[in-house]
N, C-alpha and C positions, 0 to 999 in steps of 0.2 A: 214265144219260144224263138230263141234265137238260131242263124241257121248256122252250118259251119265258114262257110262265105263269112259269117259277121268278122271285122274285126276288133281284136281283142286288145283289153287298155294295155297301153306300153309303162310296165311296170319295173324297168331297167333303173329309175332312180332312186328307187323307193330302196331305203338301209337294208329292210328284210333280203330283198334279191337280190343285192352287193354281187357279187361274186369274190372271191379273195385274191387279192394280184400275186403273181406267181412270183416267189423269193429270187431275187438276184443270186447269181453263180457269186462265192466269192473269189477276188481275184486272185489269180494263185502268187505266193512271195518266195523268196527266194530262198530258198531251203541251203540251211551251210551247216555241217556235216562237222562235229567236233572234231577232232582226229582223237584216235583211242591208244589206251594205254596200248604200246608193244611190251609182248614180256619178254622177246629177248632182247630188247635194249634198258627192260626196265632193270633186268636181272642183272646185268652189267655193271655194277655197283664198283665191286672192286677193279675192274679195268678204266674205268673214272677214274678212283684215284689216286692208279699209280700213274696216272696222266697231269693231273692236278700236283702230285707231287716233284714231277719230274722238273715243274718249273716254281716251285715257290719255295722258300725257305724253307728250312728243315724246321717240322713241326708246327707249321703254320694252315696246315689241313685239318680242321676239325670231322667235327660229325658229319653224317651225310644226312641233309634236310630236306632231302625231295629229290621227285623226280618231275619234271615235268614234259607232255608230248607236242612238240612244235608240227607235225607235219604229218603225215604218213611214212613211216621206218624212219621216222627222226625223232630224237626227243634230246632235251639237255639235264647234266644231272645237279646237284647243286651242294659245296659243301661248305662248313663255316670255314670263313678265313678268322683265324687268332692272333694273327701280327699283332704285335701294341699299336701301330699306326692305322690299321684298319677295324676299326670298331663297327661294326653293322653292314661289313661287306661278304661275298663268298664267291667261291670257287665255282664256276661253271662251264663244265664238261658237256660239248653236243656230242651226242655219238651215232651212227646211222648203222644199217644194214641194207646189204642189195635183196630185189625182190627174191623171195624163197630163201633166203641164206639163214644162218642160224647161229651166224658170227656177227659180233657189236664193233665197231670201226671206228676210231677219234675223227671226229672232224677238228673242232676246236677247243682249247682250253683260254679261258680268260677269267679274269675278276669283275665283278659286277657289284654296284649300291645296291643296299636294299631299303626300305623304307625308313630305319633310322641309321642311315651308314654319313660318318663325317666326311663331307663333302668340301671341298675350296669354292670360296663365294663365287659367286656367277661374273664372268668375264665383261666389262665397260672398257668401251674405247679411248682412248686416250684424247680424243677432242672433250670425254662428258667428264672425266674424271676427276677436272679441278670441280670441288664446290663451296660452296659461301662460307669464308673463315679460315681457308685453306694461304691467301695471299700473306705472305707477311712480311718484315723490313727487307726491302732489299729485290725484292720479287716484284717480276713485271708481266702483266697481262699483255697479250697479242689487241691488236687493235682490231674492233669488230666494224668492220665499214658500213655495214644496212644493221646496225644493231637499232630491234623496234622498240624500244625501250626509250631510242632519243629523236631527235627532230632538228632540224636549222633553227639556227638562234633567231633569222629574220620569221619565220613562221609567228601566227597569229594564232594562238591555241582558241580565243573564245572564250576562256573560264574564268577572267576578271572581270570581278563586281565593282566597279569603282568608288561607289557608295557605301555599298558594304567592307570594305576595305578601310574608307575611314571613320567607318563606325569603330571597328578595332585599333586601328592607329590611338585612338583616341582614351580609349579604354572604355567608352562607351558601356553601360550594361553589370560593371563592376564594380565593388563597395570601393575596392583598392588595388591602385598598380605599383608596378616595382617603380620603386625610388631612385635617383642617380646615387644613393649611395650603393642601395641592393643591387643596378646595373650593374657600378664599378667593381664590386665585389664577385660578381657572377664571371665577367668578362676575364678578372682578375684569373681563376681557376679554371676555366677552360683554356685559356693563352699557355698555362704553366700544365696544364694535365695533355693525356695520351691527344687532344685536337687540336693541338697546340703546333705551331712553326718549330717547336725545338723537339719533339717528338722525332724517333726512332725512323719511324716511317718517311717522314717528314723531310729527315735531312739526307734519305739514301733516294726520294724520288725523282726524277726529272720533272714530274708537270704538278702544279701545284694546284689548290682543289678553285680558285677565283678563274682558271679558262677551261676545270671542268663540267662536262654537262649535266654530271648525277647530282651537281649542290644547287641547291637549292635556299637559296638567301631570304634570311630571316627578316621579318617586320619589326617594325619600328627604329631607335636609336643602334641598334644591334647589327642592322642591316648592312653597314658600309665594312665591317669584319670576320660576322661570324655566319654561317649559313648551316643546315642538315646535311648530311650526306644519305644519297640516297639508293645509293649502288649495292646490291645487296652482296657482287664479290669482293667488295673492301669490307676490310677488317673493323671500319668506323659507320657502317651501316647504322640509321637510324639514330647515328650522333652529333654531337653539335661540336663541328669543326672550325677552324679558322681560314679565312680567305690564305693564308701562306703556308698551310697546312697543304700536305700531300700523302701518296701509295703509291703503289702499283697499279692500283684498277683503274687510274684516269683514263676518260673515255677517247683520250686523242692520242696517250703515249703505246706504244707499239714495242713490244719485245725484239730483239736482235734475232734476225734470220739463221736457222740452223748451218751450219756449214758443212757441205755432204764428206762423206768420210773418204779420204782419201787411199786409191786403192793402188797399189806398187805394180810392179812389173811383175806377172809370176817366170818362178822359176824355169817351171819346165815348160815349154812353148808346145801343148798339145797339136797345134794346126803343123808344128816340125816335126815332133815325133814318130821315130819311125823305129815301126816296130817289123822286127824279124822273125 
């Protein structure tokens, strides 16, 4: 028999006598508060729209579509605009009231887009807005000086295989290569088509595509005249050019400096003006 002195096993770990850990508070978040319908600005229907009407075309005020509550005594109202030019737009009248009052007050009236209202395409800066295909006879691109696109001619890129290079020269690898008569022939109609020295482009450019950096000269026999162009804002992108072949997108010819608009004497000399 044990005494009361004895002590007793420490049963603390054992699952049965867990005790339960007491639930976290949760954190309180931030409580935001809709604003609620007012009825006397909701009531206010027709002082909307002789507000709406006062500034738009006659008969250009349709139905009224809503109301909606922007604030506390604020809300706007919403009605269809019918112009032929505004398809999917409407009329929106804010109107408020002071605390206690029982009168609805214009704040503003304007036109707003709605989810299917015809819109003018989204505004691009006049540096982005030339794009590939855009250049044509006669037309000069500005010269881009850190254009990463190109590199100094002395630069060593690393990416010839000399060996494999003249495995290709060679025809290496292939049942059959073109002929010098099928060269003469090919050569023939590229000199006389749109990459040709007599072409449109050609004869209105200043720099010719053999001192630009976008060509890119061809292998084998072909090489001493004809090369790729590889500029994607020239209009011969990806085509096979002639060393006397020219555009606008040479990477060294530079467009003519705008010349600022010249501004006159004004008339009335405000800094003289004297007023009585």
């Amino acid at each position: 028999m044990q005494s009361e002195t004895d002590e007793q096993p420490d049963r603390s770990d054992q699952v049965g006598d867990a005790q339960p850990s007491a639930k976290k508070p949760k954190a309180d978040r931030p409580r935001v508060d809709k604003p609620k319908v007012d009825k006397v600005l909701a009531a206010a229907v027709d002082l909307a729209r002789e507000a709406a009407e006062s500034i738009a075309e006659p008969g250009t005020v349709g139905e009224h579509v809503g109301m909606s509550p922007d604030a506390e005594r604020l809300g706007t109202h919403y009605f269809q605009c019918t112009a032929a030019g505004y398809p999917g737009w409407a009329w929106a009248v804010s109107v408020a009231r002071v605390p206690r009052g029982k009168t609805a007050t214009i704040c503003e009236t304007t036109l707003v887009p709605g989810p299917d209202a015809l819109l003018s395409p989204a505004w691009v800066p006049w540096a982005d807005r030339l794009a590939p295909g855009d250049v044509g006879p006669g037309d000069v691109l500005p010269r881009v000086e850190d254009d990463p696109n190109l590199e100094q001619g002395f630069e060593q890129t690393g990416d010839d295989n000399v060996d494999q290079l003249a495995i290709v020269e060679l025809g290496l690898g292939r049942p059959r290569v073109l002929s010098p008569t099928g060269r003469d022939a090919a050569a023939t109609r590229w000199v006389e088509g749109d990459g040709g020295p007599a072409a449109e482009s050609a004869i209105k450019s200043a720099g010719k595509c053999r001192s630009c950096g976008y060509f890119v000269p061809m292998a084998g026999a072909l090489r001493a005249v004809f090369g790729v162009c590889a500029n994607e804002w020239s209009p011969s992108d990806g085509r096979v050019v002639a060393l006397d072949h020219g555009c606008g997108a040479h990477s060294e010819t530079d467009a003519p400096a705008p010349r600022p608009e010249p501004i006159g004497t004004p008339i009335i000399d405000d800094n003289r003006l004297d007023i009585g």
